[in-house]
N, C-alpha and C positions, 0 to 999 in steps of 0.2 A: 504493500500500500504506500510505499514510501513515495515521495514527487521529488522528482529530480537527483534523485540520492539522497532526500533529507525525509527522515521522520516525521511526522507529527505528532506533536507532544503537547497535550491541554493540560495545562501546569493550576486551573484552577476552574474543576469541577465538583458538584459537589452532590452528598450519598447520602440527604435524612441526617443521620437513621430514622425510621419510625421505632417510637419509644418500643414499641411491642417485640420489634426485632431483639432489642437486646436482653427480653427480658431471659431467655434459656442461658446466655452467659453471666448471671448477678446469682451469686447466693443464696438462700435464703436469708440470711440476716441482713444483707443487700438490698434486700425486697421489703424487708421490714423495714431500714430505714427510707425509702422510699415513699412510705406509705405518710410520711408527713411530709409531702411535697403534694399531696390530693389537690389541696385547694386552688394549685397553680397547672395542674394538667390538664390540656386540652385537646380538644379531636377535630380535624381539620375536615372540609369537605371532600378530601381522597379517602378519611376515613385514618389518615397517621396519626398518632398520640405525640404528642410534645408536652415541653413545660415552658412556661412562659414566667419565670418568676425574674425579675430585671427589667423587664421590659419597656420599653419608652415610647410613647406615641407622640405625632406632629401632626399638629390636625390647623395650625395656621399657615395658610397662603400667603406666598409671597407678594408682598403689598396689602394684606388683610389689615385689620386692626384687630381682629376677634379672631380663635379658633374656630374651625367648622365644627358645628355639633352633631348634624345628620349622619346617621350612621355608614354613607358610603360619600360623604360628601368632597371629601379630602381627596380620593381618588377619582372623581366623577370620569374627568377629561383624561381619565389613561386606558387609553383604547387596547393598551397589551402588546405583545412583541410580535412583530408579521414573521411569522414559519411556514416555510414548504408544508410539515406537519408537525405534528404534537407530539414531543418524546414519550416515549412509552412509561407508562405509569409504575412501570414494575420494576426501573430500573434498579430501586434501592431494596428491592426484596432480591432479585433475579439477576446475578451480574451476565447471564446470557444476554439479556436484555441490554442491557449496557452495550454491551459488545455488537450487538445488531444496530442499535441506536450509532454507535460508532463509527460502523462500517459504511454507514448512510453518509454520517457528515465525513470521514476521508482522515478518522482520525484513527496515529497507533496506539500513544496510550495516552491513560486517563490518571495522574494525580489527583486522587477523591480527597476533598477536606470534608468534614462534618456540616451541615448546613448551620445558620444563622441562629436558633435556639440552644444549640449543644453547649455555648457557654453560659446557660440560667445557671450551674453550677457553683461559677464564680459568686453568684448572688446569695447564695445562703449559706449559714454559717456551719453546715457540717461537711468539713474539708474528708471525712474518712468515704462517704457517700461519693463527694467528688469524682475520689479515686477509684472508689469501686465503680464508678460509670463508665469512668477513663480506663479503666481495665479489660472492662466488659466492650468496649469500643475495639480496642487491639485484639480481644480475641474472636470476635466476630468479622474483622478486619483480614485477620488472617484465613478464615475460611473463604471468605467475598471474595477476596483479590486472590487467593491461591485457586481458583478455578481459573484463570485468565495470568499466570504470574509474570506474562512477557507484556500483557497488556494493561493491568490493573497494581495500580500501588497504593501506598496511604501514609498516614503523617502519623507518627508517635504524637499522642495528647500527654502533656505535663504540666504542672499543678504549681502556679509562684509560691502555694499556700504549702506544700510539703513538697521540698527538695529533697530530700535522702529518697522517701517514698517513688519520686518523679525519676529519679537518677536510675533506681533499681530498674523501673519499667522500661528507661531508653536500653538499659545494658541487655535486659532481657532479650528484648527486638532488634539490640542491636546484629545484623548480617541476617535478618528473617527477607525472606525476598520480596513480601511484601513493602516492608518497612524504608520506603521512602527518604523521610523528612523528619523533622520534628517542631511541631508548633505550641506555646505556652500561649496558655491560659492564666492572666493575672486579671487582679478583682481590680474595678474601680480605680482610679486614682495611685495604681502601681505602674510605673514607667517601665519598658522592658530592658533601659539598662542597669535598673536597680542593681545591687551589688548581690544582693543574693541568690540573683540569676547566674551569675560568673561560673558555677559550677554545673549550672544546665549546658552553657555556651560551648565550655572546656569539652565537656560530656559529646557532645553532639561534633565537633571536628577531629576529636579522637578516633569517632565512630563513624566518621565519615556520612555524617547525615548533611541536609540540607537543612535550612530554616526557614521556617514559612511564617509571613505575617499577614492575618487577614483579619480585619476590623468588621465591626460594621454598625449601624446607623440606629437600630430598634431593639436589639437584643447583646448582652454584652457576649464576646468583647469590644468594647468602644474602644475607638482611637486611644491608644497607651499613653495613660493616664488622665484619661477620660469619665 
């Protein structure tokens, strides 16, 4: 599939998860702490579970004086992205799926980062739960992308809130042929060249990882130190 002798390479696609996917790889007692994150779980019209706890809404218009209050108001005028078609919905259960969605657009592989809710983590104050998310991410990570492993990769998730714990899981992944990259998750108002990151940084060029930074606008992680 390559053009011209060059690969294609999507350095920044992205996999869900739906909450439900990961629930075979969390513990029991994983699941138990989970279970006080209810009131921020939610279920989207495809029918994926997420958690929404961080969350930030913009409901004022540029040049408004007032926030939109109507409940689709903010978005009236966004008519959507113009597609040949509609990616197949089952990309983030089915990496066959992916791989056909692929083969459409001319692409050879796919760097999956987590979608836009996966850092509500950062938001709440039980850093153990964090990890056991972020755990349960790499080991369903490595089944996804090991069906595809010349085609599909992914990012080590790690934790600004526990480095020894973050440290063990890059070493763990470190040479997994999934295992990509590595992108941290800091909470709020932590900058990522904080010092205490210095041994994530060391960690990850020893190991010959990449580093990914990917922000975003409604859900943390917000612009570092945001």
């Amino acid at each position: 599939m390559a053009r011209d002798g060059y690969r294609i390479f999507d350095s920044d696609t992205h996999v869900g998860p739906d909450a439900l996917i990961l629930e075979p790889y969390l513990s029991a007692a994983d699941k138990d702490r989970l279970a006080a994150w209810e009131p921020y779980r939610a279920t989207g019209r495809s029918g994926h579970v997420t958690y929404t706890k961080g969350q930030r809404q913009y409901r004022r218009k540029l040049g408004a004086a007032a926030p939109e209050t109507t409940p689709a108001g903010y978005m009236a005028g966004f008519t959507g992205v113009k597609r040949e078609r509609q990616p197949s919905p089952q990309v983030d259960a089915d990496p066959a799926a992916r791989i056909a969605d692929m083969d459409y657009e001319g692409v050879d592989a796919n760097l999956t980062l987590p979608s836009g809710w996966f850092g509500t983590w950062t938001a709440g104050d039980d850093v153990a739960l964090e990890m056991a998310m972020y755990r349960a991410y790499h080991r369903w990570m490595a089944d996804y992308c090991g069906a595809f492993p010349e085609r599909l990769g992914g990012i080590v998730l790690v934790s600004a809130r526990d480095i020894e714990g973050s440290l063990a899981e890059l070493r763990r992944w470190a040479g997994a042929r999934w295992a990509w990259a590595v992108m941290a998750y800091a909470p709020a108002g932590m900058p990522l060249d904080h010092p205490d990151l210095e041994p994530i940084w060391a960690a990850a060029a020893q190991h010959d990882f990449a580093v990914v930074l990917h922000t975003f606008t409604v859900m943390p992680p917000y612009a570092p130190g945001g």
